[in-house]
VEXSEKE-679692 format. One record per atom (N, C-alpha, C, O): residue number from 1; residue in three letters; atom name; z, x, y. Coordinates in Angstrom, 1 decimal, decimal comma. Layout:
! residues N
PT  NUM  ALA  CA  Z  X  Y;
...
This chain:
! residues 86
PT  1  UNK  N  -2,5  25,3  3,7;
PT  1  UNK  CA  -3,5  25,4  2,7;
PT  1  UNK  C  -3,4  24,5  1,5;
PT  1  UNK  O  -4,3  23,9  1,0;
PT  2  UNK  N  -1,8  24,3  0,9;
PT  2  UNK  CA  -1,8  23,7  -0,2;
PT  2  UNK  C  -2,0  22,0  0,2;
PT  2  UNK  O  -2,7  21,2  -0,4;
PT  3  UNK  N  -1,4  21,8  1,2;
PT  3  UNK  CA  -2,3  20,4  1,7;
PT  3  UNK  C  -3,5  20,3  2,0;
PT  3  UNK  O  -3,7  19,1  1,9;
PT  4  UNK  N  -4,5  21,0  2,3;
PT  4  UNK  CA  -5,2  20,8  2,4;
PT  4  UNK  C  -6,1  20,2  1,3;
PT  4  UNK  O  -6,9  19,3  1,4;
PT  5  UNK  N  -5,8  21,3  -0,2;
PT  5  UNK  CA  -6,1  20,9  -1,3;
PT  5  UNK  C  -6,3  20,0  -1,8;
PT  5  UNK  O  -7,2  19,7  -2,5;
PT  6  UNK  N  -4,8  19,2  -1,4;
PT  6  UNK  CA  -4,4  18,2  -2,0;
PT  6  UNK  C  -4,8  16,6  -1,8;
PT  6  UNK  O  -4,8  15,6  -2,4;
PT  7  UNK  N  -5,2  17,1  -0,4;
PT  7  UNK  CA  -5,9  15,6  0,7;
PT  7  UNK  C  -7,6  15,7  0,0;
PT  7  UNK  O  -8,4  14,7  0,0;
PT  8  UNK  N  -8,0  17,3  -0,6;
PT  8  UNK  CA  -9,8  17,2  -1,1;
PT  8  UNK  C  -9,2  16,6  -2,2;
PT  8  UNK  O  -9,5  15,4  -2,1;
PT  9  UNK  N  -8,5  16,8  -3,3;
PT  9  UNK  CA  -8,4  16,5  -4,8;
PT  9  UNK  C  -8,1  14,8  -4,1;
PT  9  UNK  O  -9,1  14,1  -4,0;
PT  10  UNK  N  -7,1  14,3  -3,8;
PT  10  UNK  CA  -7,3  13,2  -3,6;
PT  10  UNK  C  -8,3  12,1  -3,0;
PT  10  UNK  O  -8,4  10,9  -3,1;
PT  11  UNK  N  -9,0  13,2  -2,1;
PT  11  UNK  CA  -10,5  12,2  -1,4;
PT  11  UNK  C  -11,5  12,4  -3,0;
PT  11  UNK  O  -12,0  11,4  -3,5;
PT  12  UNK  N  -11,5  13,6  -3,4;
PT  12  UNK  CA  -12,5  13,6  -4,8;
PT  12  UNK  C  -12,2  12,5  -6,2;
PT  12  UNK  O  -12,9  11,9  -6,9;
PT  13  UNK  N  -10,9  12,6  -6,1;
PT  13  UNK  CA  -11,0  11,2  -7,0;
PT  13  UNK  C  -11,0  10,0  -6,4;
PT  13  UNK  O  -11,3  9,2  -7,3;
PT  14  UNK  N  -10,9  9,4  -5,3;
PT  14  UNK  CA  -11,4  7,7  -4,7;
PT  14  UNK  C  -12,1  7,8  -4,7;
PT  14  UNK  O  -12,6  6,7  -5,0;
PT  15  UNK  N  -13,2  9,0  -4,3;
PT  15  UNK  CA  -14,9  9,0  -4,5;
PT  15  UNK  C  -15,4  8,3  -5,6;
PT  15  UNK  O  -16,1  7,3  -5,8;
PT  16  UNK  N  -14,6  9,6  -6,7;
PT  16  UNK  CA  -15,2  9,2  -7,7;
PT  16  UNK  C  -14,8  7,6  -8,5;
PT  16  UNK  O  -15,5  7,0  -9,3;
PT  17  UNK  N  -13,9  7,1  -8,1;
PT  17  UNK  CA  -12,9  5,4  -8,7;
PT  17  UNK  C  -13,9  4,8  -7,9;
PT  17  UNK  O  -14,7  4,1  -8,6;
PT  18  UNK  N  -14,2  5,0  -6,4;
PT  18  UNK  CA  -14,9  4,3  -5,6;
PT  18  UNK  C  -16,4  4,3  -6,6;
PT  18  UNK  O  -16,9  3,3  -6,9;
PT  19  UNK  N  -16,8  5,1  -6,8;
PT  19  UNK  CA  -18,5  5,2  -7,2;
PT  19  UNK  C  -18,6  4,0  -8,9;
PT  19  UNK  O  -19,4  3,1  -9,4;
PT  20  UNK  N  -17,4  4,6  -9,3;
PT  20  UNK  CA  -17,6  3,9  -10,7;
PT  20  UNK  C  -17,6  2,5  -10,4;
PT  20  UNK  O  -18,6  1,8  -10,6;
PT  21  UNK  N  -16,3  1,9  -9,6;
PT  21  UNK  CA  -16,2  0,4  -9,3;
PT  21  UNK  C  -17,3  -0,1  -8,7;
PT  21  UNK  O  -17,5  -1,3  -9,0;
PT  22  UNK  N  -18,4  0,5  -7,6;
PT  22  UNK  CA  -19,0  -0,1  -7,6;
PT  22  UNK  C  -20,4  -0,4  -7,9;
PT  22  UNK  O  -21,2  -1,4  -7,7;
PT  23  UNK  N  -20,6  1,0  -8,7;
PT  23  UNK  CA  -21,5  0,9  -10,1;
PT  23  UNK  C  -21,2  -0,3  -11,1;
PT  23  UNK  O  -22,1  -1,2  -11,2;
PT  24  UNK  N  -20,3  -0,3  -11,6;
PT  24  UNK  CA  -20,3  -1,4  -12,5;
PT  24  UNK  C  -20,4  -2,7  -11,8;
PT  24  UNK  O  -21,1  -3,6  -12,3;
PT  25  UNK  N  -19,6  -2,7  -10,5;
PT  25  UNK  CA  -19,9  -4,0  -10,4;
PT  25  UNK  C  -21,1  -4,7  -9,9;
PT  25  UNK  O  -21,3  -5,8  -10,2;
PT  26  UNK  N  -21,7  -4,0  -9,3;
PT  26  UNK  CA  -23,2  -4,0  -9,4;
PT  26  UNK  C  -23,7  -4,3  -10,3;
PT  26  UNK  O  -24,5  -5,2  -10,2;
PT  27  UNK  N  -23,5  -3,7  -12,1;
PT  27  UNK  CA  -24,5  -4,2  -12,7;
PT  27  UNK  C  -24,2  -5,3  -12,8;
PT  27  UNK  O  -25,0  -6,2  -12,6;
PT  28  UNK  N  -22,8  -5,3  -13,2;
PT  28  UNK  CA  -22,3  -7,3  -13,4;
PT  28  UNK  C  -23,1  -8,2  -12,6;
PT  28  UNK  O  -23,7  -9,1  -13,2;
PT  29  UNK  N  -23,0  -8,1  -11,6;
PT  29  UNK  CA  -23,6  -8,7  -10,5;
PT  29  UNK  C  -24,9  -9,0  -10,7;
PT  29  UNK  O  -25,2  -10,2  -10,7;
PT  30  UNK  N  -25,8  -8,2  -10,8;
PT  30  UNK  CA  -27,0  -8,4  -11,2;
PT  30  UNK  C  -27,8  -9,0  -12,9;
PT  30  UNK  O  -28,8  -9,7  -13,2;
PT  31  UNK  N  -26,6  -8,3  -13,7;
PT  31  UNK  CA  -26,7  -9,5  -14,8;
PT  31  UNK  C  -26,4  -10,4  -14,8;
PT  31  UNK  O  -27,1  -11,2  -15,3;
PT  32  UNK  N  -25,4  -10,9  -14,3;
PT  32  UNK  CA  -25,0  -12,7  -13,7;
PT  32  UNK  C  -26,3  -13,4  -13,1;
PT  32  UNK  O  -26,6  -14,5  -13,3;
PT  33  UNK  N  -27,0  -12,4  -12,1;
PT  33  UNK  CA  -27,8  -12,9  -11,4;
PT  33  UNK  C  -29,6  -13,3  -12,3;
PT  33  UNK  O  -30,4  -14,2  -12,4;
PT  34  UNK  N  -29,3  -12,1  -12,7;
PT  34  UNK  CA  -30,4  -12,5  -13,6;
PT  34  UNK  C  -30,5  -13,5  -14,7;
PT  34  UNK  O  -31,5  -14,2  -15,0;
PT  35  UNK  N  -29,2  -13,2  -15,5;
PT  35  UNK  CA  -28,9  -14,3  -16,5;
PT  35  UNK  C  -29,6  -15,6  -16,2;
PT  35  UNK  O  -30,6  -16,1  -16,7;
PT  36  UNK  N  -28,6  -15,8  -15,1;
PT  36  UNK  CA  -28,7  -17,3  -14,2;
PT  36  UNK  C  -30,2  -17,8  -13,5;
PT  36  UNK  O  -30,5  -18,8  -12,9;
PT  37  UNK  N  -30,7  -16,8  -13,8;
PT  37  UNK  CA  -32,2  -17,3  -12,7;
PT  37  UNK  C  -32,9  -17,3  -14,0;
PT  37  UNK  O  -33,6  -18,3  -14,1;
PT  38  UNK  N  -33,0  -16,4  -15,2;
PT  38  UNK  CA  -33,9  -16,9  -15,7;
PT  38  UNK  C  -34,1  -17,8  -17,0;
PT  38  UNK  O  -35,1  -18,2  -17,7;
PT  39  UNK  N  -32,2  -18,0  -17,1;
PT  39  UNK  CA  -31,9  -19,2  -18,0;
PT  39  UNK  C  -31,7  -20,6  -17,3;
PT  39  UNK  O  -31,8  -21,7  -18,0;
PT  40  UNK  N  -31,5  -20,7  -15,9;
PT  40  UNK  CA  -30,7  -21,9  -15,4;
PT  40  UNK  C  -32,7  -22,5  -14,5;
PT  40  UNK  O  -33,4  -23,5  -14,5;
PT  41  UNK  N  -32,9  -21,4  -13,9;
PT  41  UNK  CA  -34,1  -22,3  -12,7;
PT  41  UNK  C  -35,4  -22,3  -13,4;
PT  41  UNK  O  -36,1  -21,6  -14,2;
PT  42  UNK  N  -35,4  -23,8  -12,7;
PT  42  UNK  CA  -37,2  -24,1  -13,1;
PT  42  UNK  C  -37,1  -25,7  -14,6;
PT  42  UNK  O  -37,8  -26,7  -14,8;
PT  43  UNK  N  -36,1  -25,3  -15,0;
PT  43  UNK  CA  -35,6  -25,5  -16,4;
PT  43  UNK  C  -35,8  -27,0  -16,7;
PT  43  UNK  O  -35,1  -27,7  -16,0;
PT  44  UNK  N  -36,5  -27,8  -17,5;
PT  44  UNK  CA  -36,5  -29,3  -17,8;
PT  44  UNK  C  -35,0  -29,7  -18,3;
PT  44  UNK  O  -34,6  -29,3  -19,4;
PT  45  UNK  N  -34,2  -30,3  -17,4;
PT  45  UNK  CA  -32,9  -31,0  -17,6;
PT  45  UNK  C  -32,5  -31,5  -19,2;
PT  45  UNK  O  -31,3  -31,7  -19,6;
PT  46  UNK  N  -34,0  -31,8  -20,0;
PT  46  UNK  CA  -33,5  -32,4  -21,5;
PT  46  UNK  C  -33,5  -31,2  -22,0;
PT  46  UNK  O  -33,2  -31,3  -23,2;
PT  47  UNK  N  -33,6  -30,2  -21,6;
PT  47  UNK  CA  -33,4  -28,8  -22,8;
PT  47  UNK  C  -31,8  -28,0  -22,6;
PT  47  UNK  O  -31,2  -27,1  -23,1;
PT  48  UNK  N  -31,5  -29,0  -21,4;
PT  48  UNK  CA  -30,1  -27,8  -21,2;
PT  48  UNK  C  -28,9  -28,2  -22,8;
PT  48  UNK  O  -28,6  -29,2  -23,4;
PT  49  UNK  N  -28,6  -26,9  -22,8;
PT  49  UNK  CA  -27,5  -27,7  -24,3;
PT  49  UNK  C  -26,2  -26,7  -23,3;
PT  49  UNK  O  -26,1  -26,0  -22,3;
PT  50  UNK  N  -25,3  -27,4  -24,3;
PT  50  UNK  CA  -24,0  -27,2  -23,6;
PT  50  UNK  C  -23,2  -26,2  -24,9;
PT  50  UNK  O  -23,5  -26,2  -26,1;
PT  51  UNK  N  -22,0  -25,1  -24,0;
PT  51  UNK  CA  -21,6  -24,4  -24,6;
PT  51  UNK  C  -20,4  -24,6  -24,4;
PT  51  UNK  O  -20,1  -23,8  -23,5;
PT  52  UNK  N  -19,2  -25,4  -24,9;
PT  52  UNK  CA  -17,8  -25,1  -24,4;
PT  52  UNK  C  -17,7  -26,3  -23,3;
PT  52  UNK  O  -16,7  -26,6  -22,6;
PT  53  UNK  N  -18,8  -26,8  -23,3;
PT  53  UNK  CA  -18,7  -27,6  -22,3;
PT  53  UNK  C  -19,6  -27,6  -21,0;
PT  53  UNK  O  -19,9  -28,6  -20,3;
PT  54  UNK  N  -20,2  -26,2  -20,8;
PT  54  UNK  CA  -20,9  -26,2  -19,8;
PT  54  UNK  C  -22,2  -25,3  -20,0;
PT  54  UNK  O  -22,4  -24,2  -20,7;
PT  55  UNK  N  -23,1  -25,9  -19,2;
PT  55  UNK  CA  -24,5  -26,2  -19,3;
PT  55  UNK  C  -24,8  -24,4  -19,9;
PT  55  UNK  O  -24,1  -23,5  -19,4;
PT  56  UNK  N  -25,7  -24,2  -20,7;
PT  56  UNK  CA  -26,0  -22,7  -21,7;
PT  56  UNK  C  -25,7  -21,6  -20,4;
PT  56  UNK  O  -24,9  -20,7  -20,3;
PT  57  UNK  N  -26,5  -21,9  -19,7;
PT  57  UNK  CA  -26,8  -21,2  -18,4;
PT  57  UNK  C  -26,0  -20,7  -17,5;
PT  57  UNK  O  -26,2  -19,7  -16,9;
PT  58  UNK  N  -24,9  -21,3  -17,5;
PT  58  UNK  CA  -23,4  -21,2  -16,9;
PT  58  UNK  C  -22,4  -20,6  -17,6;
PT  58  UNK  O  -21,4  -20,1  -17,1;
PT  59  UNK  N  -22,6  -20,8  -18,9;
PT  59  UNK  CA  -21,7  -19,7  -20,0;
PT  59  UNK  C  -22,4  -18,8  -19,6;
PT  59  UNK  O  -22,1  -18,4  -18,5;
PT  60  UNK  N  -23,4  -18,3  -20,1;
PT  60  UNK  CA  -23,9  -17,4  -19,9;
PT  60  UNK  C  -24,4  -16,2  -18,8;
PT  60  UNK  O  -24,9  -15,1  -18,9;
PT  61  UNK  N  -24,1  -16,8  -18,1;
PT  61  UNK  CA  -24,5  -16,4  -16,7;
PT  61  UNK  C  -23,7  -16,1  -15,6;
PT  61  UNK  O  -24,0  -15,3  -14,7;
PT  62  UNK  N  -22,7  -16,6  -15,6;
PT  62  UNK  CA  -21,5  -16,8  -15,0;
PT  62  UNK  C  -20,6  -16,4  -15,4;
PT  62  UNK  O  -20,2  -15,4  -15,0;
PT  63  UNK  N  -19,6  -17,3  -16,7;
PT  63  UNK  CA  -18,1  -17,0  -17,8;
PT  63  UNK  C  -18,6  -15,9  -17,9;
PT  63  UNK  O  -18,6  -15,3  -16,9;
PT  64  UNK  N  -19,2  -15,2  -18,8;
PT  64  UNK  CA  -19,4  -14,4  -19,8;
PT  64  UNK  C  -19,1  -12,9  -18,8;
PT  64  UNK  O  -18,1  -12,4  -18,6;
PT  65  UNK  N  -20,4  -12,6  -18,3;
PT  65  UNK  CA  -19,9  -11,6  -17,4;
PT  65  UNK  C  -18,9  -11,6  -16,3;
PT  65  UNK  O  -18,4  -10,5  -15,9;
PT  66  UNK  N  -18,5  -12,6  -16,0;
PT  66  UNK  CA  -17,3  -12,6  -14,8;
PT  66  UNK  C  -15,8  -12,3  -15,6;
PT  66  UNK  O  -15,0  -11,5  -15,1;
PT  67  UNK  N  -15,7  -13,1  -16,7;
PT  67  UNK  CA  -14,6  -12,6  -17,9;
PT  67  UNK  C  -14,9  -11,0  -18,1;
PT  67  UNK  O  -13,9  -10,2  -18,0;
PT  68  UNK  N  -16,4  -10,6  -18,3;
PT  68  UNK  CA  -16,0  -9,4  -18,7;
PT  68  UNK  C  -15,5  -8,0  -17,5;
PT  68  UNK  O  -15,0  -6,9  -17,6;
PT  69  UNK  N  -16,0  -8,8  -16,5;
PT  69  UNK  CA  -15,3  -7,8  -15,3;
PT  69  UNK  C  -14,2  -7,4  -15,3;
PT  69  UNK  O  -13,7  -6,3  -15,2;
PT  70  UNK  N  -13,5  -8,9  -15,4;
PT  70  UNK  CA  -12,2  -8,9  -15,1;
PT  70  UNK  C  -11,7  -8,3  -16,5;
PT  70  UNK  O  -10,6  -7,8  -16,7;
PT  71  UNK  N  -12,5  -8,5  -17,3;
PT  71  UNK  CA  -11,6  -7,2  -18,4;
PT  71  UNK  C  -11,3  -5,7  -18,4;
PT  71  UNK  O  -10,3  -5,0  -18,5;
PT  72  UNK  N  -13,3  -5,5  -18,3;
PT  72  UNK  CA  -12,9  -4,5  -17,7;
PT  72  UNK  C  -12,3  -3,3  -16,3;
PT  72  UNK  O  -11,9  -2,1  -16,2;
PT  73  UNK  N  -12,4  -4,3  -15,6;
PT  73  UNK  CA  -11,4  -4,1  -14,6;
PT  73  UNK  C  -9,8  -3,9  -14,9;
PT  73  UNK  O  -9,0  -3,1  -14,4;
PT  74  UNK  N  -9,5  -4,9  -15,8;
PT  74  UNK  CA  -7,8  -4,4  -16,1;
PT  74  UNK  C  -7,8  -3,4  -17,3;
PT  74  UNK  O  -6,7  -2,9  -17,4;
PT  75  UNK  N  -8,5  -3,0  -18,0;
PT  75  UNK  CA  -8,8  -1,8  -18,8;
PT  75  UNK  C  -8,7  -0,8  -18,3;
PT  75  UNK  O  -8,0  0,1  -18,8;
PT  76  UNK  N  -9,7  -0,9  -16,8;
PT  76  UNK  CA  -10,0  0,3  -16,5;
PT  76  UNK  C  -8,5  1,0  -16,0;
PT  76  UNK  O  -8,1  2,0  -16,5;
PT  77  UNK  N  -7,9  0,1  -15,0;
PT  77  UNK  CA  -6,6  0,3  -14,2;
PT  77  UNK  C  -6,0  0,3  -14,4;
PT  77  UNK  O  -5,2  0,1  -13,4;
PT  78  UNK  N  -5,2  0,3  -15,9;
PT  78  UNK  CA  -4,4  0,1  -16,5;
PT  78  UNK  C  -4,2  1,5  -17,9;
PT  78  UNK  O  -3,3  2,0  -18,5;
PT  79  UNK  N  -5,2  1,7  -17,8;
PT  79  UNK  CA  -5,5  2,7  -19,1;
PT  79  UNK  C  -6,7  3,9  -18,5;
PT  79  UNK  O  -6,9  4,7  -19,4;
PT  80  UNK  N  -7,2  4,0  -17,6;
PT  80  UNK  CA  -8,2  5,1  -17,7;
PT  80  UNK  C  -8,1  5,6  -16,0;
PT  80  UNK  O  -8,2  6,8  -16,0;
PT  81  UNK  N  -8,1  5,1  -14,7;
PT  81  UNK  CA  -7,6  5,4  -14,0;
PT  81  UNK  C  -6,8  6,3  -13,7;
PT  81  UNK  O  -5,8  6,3  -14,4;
PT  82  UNK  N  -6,8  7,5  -12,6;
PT  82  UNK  CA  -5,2  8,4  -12,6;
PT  82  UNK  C  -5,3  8,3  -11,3;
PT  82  UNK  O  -6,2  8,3  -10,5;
PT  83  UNK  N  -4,1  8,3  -11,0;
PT  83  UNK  CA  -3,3  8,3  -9,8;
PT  83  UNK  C  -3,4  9,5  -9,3;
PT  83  UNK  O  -4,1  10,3  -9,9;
PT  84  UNK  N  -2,7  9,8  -8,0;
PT  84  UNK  CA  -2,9  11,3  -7,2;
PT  84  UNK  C  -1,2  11,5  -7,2;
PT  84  UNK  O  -0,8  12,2  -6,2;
PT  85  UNK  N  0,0  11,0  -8,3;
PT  85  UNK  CA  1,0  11,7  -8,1;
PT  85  UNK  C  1,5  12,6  -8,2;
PT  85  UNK  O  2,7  12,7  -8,0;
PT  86  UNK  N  0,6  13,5  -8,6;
PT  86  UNK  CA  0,7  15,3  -9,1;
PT  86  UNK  C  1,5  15,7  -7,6;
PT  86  UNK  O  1,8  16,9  -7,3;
């Protein structure tokens, strides 16, 4: 019985790590996506300005949220995350 428990509590939290990770990364993904389609296409080539070096559209669209995943991704797993070592 107490295994049993212990196999639900542990499938109930990967559910729930599972649902969050790929909620977020979803949205990432789609703000990247969108960023990038409606800053980068269609676009007259004399209006691109450069950020850091690369074209607005690609800071923005790309670095910006891909940096921020990967932040919060080690935030998350590092600091908010729990383990099943109970």
């Amino acid at each position: 019985m107490e295994d049993t428990k212990k196999r639900r509590n542990s499938y109930l939290l990967c559910l729930k790590e599972f649902k969050i990770g790929a909620v977020v990364t979803a949205v990432f993904i789609a703000i990247s996506c969108l960023t990038s389609y409606f800053m980068g296409y269609g676009r007259d080539p004399k209006t691109l300005k450069l950020v850091f070096g690369f074209p607005d559209w690609v800071f923005w669209g790309v670095l910006i949220p891909w940096f921020s995943i990967v932040l919060f991704t080690t935030i998350y797993g590092l600091f908010i995350m729990k383990g099943d070592e109970n």
